[in-house]
Each structure stands twice: as C-alpha cells, then as structure tokens.
Wavefront OBJ file of the C-alpha trace (Angstrom):
o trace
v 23.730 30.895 -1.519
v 23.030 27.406 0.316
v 22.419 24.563 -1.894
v 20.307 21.760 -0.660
v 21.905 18.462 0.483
v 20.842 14.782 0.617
v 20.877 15.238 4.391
v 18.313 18.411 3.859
v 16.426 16.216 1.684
v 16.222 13.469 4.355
v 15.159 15.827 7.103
v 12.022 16.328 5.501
v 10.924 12.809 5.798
v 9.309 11.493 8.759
v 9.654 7.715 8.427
v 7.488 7.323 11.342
v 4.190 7.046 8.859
v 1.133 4.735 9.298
v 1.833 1.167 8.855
v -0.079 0.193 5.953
v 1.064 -3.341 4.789
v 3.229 -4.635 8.001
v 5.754 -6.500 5.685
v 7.161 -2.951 3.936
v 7.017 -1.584 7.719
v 5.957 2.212 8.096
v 5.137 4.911 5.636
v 7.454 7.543 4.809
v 5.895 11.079 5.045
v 7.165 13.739 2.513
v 6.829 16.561 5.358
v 7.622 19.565 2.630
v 6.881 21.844 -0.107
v 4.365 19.203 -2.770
v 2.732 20.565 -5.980
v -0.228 18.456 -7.232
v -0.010 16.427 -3.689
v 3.598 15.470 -4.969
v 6.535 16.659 -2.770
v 8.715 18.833 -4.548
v 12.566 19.072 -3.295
v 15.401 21.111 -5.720
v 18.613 19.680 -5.908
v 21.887 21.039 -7.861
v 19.421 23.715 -9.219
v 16.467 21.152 -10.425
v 13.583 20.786 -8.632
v 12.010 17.101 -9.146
v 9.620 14.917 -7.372
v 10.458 14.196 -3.885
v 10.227 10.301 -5.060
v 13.013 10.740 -7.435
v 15.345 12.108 -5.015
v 14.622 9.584 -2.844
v 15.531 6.703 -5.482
v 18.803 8.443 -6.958
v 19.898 9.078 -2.731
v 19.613 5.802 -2.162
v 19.945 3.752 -6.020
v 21.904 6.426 -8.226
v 20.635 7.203 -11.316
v 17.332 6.389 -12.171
v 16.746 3.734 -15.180
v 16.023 4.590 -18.606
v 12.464 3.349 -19.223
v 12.450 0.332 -20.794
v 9.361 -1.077 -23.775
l 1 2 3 4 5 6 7 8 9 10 11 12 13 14 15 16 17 18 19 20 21 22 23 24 25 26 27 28 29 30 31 32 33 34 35 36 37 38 39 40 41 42 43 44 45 46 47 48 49 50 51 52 53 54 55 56 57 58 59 60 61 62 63 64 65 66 67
C-alpha cells in the first residue's frame, strides 16, 4: 500500500492563489479532499487538517498550546 509523502502533500497546493495582502505575496490553494471547507490530507495513517501538515513540513512539531 502507498503511503502519502510530504512531496504528495505539496502537490496539492497551488501557490499560485489570489494576492490578498501584497506583503505575504499569493494565497496558497489547498487543491484536495476538505471536510467542513478544511482540507483534509492523511499522513503516517492520521488524517489532520491540511494546515497542520503544512506547519509540521515546514516547522516540525507543532507547539503545545500555551495559557
């Protein structure tokens, strides 16, 4: 069975989007499978926002929340 990779993840995003605030540049389109209007992506067997992945890709590990 294929797993999914970062580079599948990637190829789903069209970073071509609408430039909304000219300073952040353009948009980045989740171009996917979404649930709720989120885009949905499963990695290593867990299926998370697309937003997530995106952060852990390019951060690591997302932060526990602080108070």
């Amino acid at each position: 069975m294929r797993k999914n990779t970062p580079d599948d993840f990637w190829s789903k995003v069209n970073k071509d989007g609408p430039v909304i605030r000219p300073e952040l540049g353009p948009c980045w389109i989740w171009t996917a499978g979404r649930s709720g209007g989120y885009g949905m992506f499963k990695y290593h067997g867990r299926t998370r926002h697309a937003h997530c992945y995106a952060w852990i890709f390019v951060n690591g590990p997302i932060p526990p929340e602080t108070p």
